[in-house]
LUMLUM-486912 format. One record per residue (C-alpha): x, y, z; residue number from 0. Coordinates in Angstrom, 2 decimals, always signed. Example, Ala and Ser with C-alpha at 12.3 -4.5 7.8 and 13.67 -1.06 7.14 Angstrom:
[[+12.30, -4.50, +7.80], 0],
[[+13.67, -1.06, +7.14], 1],
This chain:
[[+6.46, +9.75, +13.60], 0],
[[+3.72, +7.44, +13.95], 1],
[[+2.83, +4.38, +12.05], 2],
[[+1.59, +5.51, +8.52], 3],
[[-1.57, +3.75, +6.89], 4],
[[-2.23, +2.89, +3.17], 5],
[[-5.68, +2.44, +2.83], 6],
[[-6.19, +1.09, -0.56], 7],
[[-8.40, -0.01, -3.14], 8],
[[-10.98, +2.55, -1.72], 9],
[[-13.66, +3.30, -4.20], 10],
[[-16.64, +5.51, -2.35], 11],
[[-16.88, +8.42, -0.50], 12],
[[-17.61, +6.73, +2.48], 13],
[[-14.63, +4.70, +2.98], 14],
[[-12.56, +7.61, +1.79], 15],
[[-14.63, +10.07, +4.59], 16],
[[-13.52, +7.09, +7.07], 17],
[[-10.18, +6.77, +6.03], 18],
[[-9.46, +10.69, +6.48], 19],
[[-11.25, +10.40, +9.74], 20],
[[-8.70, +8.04, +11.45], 21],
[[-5.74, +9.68, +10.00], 22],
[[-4.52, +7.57, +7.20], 23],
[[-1.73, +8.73, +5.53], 24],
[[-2.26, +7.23, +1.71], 25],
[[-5.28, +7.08, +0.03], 26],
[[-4.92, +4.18, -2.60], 27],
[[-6.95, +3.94, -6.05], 28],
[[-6.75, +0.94, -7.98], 29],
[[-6.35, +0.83, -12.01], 30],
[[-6.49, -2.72, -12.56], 31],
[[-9.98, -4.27, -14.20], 32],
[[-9.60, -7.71, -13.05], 33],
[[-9.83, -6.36, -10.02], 34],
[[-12.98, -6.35, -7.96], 35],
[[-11.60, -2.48, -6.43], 36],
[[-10.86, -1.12, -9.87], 37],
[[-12.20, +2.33, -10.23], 38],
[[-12.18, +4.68, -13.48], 39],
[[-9.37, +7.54, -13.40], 40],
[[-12.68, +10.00, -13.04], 41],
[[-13.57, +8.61, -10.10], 42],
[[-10.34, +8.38, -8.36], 43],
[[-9.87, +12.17, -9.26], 44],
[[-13.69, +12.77, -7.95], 45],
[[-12.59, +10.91, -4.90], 46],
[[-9.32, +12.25, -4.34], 47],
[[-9.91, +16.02, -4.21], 48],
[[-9.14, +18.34, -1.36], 49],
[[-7.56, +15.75, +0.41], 50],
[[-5.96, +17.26, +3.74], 51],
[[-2.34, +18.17, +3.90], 52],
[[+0.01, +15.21, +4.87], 53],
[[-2.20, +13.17, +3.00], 54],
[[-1.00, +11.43, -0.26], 55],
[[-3.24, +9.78, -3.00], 56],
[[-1.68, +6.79, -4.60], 57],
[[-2.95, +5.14, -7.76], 58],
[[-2.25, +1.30, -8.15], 59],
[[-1.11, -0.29, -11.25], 60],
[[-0.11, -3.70, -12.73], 61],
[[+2.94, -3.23, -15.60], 62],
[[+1.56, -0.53, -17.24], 63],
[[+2.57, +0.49, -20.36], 64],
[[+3.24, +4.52, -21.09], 65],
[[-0.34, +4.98, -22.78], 66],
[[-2.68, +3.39, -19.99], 67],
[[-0.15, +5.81, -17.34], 68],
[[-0.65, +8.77, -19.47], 69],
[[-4.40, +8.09, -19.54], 70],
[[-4.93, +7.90, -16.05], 71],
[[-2.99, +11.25, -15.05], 72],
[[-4.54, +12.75, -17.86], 73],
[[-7.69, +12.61, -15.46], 74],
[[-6.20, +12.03, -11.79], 75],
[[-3.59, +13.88, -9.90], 76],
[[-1.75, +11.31, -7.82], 77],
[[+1.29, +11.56, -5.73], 78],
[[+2.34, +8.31, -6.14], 79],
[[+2.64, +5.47, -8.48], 80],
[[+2.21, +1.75, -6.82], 81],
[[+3.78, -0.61, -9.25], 82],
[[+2.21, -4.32, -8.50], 83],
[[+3.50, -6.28, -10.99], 84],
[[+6.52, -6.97, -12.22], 85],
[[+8.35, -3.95, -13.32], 86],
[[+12.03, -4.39, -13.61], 87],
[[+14.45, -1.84, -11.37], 88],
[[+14.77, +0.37, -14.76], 89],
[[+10.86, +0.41, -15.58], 90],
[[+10.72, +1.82, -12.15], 91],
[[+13.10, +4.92, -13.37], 92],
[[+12.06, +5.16, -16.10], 93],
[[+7.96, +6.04, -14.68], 94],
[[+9.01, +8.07, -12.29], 95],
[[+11.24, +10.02, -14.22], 96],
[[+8.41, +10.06, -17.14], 97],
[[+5.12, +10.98, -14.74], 98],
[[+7.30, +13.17, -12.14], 99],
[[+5.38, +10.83, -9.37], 100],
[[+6.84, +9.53, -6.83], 101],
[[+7.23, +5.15, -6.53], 102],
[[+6.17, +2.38, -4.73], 103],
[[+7.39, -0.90, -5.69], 104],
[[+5.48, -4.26, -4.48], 105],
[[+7.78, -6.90, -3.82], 106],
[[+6.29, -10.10, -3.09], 107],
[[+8.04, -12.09, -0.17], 108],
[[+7.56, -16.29, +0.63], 109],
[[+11.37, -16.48, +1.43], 110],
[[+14.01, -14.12, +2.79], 111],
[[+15.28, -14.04, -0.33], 112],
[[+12.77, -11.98, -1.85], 113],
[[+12.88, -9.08, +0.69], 114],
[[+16.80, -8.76, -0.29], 115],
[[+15.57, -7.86, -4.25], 116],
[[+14.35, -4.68, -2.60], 117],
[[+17.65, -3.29, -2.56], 118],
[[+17.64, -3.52, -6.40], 119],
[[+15.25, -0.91, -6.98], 120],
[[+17.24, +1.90, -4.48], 121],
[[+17.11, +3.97, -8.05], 122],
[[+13.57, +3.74, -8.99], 123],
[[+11.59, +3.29, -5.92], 124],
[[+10.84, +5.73, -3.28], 125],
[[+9.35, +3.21, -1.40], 126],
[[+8.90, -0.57, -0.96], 127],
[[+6.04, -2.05, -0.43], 128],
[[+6.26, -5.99, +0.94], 129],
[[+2.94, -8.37, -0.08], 130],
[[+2.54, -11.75, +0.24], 131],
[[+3.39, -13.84, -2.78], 132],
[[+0.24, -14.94, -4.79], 133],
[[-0.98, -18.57, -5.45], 134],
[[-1.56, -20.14, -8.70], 135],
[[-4.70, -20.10, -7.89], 136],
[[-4.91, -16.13, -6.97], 137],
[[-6.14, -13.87, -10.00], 138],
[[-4.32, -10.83, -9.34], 139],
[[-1.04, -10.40, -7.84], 140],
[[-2.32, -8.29, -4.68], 141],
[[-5.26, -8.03, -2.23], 142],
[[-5.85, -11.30, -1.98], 143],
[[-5.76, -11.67, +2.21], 144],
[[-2.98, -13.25, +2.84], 145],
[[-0.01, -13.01, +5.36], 146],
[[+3.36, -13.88, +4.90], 147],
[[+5.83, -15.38, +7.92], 148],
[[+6.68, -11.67, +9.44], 149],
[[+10.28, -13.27, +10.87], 150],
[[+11.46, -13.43, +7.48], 151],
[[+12.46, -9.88, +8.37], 152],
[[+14.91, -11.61, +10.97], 153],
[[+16.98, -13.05, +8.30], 154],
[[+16.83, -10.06, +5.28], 155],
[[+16.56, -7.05, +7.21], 156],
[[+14.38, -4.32, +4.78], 157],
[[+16.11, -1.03, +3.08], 158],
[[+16.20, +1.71, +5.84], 159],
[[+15.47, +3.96, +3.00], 160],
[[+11.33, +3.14, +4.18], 161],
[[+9.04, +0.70, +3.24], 162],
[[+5.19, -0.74, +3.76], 163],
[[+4.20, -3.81, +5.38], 164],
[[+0.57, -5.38, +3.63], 165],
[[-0.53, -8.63, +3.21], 166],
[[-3.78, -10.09, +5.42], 167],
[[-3.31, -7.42, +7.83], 168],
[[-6.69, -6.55, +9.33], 169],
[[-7.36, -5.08, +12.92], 170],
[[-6.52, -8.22, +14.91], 171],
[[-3.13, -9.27, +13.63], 172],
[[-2.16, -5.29, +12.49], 173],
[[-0.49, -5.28, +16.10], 174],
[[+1.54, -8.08, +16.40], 175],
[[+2.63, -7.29, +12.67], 176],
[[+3.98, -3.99, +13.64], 177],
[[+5.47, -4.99, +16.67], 178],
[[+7.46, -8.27, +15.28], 179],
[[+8.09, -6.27, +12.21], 180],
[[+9.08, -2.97, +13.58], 181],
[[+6.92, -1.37, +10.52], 182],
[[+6.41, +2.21, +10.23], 183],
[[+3.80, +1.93, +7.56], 184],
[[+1.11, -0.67, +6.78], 185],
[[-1.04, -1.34, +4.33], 186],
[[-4.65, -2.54, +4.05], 187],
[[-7.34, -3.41, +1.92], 188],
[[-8.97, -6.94, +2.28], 189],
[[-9.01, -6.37, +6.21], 190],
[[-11.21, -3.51, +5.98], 191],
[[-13.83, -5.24, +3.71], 192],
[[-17.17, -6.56, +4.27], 193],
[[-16.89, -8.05, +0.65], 194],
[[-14.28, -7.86, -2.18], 195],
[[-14.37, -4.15, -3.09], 196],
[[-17.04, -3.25, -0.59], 197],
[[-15.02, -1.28, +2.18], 198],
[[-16.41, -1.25, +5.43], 199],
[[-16.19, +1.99, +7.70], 200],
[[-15.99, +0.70, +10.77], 201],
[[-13.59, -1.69, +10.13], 202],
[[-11.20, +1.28, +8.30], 203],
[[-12.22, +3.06, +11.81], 204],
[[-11.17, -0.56, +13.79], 205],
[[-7.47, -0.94, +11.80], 206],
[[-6.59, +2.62, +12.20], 207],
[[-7.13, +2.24, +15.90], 208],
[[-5.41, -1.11, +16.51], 209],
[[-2.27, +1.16, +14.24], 210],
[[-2.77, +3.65, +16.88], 211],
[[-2.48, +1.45, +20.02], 212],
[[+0.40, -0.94, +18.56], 213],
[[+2.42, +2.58, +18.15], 214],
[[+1.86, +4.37, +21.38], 215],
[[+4.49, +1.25, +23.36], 216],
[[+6.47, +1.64, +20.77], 217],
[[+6.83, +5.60, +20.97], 218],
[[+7.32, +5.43, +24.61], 219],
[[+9.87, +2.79, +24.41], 220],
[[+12.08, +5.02, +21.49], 221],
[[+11.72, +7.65, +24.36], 222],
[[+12.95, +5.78, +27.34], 223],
């Protein structure tokens, strides 16, 4: 299969259009006000319809309590739930089992250390997602464009059940992420910005096809 993209925090047609065109595989929506991507649930859903087969919408969210969850799929179908804060293994179950979506769990990594807590959430998360840790001086606890040190991966190898790599990836470093990595999925949203919240097409069309090139050694060598 080929390197799946999350492109998230999309929040106009345009970047969505752009997205679909260079065959991302997530769609992400962001329900978070202090974020500069934040978008209504009515918008998301406006956003989010008809999207192509193979291609799942994701709605991002900060330790949400049941009633802010229940509001937004009272307006937005989403396939999954992105959980960004920092939702225990059990708060994990407990959402999917309560919105029938299915999980992604951020984990944010400085140290090997924190890729090994993945492991705790084999119950509740369908899949992992791996962010760089956030500053003191960082006001929200994602998107804020910065990598983490990619050999960490060396030392704490990731669940095989899948996961996402994000964290300052934009088209010029997406390559070498996925190759030191080994990634089958990455994530963007900074790197395909012209400002905070202000997606720009061609660089959604510019990390999809640095995805695309990074892949095609890596299929043929799986086939050698």
């Amino acid at each position: 299969m080929p390197v799946a993209v999350k492109t998230c925090g999309l929040s106009d047609r345009t970047a969505v259009d752009a997205a679909l065109a260079g065959g991302a595989r997530f769609v992400g929506f962001v329900f978070f006000p202090p974020s500069p991507r934040n978008v209504a649930p009515g918008r998301a859903a406006a956003l989010g319809a008809g999207l192509p087969a193979g291609t799942s919408s994701v709605g991002v969210v900060v330790d949400p309590d049941d009633a802010f969850l229940d509001g937004i799929l009272s307006e937005v179908r989403l396939d999954y739930i992105q959980l960004h804060g920092n939702e225990s293994p059990a708060r994990a179950q407990s959402i999917r089992a309560r919105t029938g979506c299915r999980i992604i769990k951020a984990i944010s990594v400085s140290q090997a250390s924190d890729i090994e807590r993945a492991y705790d959430y084999g119950g509740g998360a369908d899949l992992i997602l791996f962010d760089a840790k956030s500053t003191a001086d960082d006001t929200r606890p994602g998107g804020n464009a910065r990598t983490f040190d990619w050999r960490l991966f060396g030392a704490a190898p990731p669940p095989s059940t899948g996961w996402i790599l994000s964290g300052g990836l934009d088209a010029g470093n997406v390559g070498e992420a996925i190759r030191m990595t080994g990634a089958r999925a990455v994530d963007v949203s900074s790197g395909i910005e012209s400002a905070p919240g202000r997606k720009d097409p061609e660089k959604i069309g510019a990390f999809l096809t640095a995805v695309a090139a990074a892949d095609a050694p890596l299929a043929r060598e799986a086939t050698a």
